[in-house]
C-alpha positions in Angstrom: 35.0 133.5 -53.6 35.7 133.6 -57.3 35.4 129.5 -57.4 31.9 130.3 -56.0 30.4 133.0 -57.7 31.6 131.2 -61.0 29.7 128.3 -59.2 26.7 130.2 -58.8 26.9 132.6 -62.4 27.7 130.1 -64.9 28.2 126.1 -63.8 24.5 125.6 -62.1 21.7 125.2 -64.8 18.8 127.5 -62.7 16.4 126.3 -65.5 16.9 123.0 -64.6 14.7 121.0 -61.9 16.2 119.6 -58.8 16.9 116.0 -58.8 15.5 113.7 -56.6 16.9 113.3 -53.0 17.9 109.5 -52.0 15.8 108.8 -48.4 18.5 110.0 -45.7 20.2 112.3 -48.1 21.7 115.3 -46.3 20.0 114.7 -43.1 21.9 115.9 -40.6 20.2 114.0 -37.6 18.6 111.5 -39.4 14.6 112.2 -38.8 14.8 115.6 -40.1 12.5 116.5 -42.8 14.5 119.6 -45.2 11.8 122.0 -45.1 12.4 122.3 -48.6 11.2 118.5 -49.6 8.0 119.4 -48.2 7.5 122.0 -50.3 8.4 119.9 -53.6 5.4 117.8 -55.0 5.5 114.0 -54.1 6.4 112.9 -57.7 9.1 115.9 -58.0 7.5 117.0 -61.2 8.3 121.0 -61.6 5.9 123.4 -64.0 9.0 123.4 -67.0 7.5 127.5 -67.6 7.9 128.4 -64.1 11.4 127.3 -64.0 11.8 129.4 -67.3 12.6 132.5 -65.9 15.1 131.5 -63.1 18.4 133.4 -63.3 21.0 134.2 -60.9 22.6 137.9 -60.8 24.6 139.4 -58.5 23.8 142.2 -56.2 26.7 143.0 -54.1 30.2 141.8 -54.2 33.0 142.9 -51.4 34.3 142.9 -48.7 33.0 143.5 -45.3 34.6 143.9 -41.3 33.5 141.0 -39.7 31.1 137.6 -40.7 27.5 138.7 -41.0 26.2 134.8 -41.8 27.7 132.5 -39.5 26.2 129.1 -40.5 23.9 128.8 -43.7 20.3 127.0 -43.4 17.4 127.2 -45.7 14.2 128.7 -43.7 10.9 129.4 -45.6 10.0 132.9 -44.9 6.9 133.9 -46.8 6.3 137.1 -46.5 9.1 139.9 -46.1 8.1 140.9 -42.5 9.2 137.1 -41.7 12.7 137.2 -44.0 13.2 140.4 -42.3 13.1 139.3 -39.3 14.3 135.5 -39.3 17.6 137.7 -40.4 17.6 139.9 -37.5 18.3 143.9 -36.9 21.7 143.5 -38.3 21.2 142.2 -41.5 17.8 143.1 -42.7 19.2 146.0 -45.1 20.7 143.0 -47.2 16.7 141.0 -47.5 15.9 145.6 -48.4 18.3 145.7 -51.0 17.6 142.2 -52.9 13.8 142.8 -52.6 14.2 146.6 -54.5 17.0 145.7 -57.1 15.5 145.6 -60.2 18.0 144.2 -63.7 19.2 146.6 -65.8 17.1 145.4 -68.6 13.7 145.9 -66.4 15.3 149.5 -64.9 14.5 150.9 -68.3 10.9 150.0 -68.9 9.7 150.6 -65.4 
């Protein structure tokens, strides 16, 4: 865990646009389509000012009882109703608390 949150906090440049994905690259069965790449703009060019603001803070660390996420996928939910619900009764107090968390430099101006 502490390989991965330094991972997350400090190694990956969230600034930084995605590079391009080599045809066949991480498809699992071959003829998939990531949902992502669709969403990316043929020529992969990325508005530099709306990457700007991209930072990664954390919002909960511990430990818990038992494995909430079993596998890890990337599913475009958008609207909260549908994130709410793709992750199910169980876990939809964790899509509640990262909508409402605000940074402590926003909590004091809001």
């Amino acid at each position: 865990m502490k390989h991965y949150c330094r991972l997350l906090e400090h190694r990956i440049d969230w600034t930084q646009p995605a590079r391009l994905r080599e045809k066949g690259e991480d498809d699992q069965d071959g003829d998939e389509k990531d949902t992502m790449d669709a969403q990316m703009p043929a020529d992969n060019t990325v508005d530099a000012a709306a990457l700007a603001e991209n930072r990664c803070d954390v919002l909960w660390q511990g430990l818990i009882a038992e494995h909430a996420f079993h596998s890890f996928k990337t599913v475009r939910a958008p609207t909260d109703n549908l994130a709410r619900e793709q992750l199910g009764a169980k876990l939809a107090s964790y899509w509640d608390t990262a909508k409402n968390w605000k940074p402590a430099d926003e909590e004091l101006y809001s």
